[in-house]
N, C-alpha and C positions, 0 to 999 in steps of 0.2 A: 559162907554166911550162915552165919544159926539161927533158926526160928526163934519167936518168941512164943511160949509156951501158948499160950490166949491162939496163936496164928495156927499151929497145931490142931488144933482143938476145935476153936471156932473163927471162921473169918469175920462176922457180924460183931462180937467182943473185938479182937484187933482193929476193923476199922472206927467201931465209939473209943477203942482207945485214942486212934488218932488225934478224929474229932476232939477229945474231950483235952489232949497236948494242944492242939490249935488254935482252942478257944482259950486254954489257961495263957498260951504265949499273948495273946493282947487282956487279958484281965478279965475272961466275959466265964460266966458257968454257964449250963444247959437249965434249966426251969424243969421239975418232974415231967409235967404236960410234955415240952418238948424232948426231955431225952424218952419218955414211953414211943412216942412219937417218932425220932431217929430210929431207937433201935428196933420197932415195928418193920418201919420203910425198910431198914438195910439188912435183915433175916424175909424180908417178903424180897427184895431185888435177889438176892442168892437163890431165892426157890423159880422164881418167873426163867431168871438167866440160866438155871440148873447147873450153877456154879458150884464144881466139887474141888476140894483141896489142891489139886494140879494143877487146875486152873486158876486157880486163885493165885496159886504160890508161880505163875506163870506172869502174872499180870497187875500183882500184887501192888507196883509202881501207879500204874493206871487206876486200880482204883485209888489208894491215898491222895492221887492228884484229884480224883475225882469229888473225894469226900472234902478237902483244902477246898476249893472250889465253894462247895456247898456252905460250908462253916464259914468262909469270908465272906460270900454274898447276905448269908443269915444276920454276920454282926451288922455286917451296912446297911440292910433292912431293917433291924434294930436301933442302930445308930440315929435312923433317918423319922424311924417313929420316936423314940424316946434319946436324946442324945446322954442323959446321965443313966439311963440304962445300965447294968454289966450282968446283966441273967437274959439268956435268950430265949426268948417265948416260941409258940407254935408258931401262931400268924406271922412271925417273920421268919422262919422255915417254910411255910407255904408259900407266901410272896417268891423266895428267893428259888421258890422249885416252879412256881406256874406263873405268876406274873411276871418274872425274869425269864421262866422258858428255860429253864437250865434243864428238865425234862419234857423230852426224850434225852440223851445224850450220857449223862452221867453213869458208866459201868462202873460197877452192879449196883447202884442204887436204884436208876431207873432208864 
């Protein structure tokens, strides 16, 4: 299996790239606020978890399911505020991390 250059490099770039495939698969973009916002959280979860590239390319699966997780719950949070929505804002990133509870759990986001 070959890396992709971004996974090499950086894990926090590989997983917004996820995110940013996940959210284009149902039609939704990130809002500035919230992609500063994503990519903050997921270069702070890499430092907290002292996740280095072994580990990551270890576990790699886990997190992407991780972050899939966080991007669905986002748009339904989204969805549920605004239904003609398709830019995801902060507040329904925060919703879908603390009023869903999706943290603690989420490796290596949080």
């Amino acid at each position: 299996m070959a890396l992709q250059p971004a996974l090499a490099k950086d894990p926090a770039a590989h997983m917004w790239q996820v995110a940013v495939r996940i959210a284009a698969g149902q039609k939704f973009h990130f809002s500035p606020e919230c992609e500063a916002g994503l990519k903050e959280r997921l270069k702070a979860g890499l430092e907290v978890h002292k996740v280095g590239l072994y580990e990551f390319r270890e576990r790699i699966k886990e997190a992407e399911t991780s972050i899939e997780k966080l991007v669905q719950l986002t748009i339904s949070e989204e969805k549920a505020r605004d239904p003609a929505s398709r830019l995801l804002h902060e507040p329904s990133m925060f919703a879908a991390l603390y009023t869903r509870k999706l943290c603690p759990g989420l490796w290596p986001v949080c």
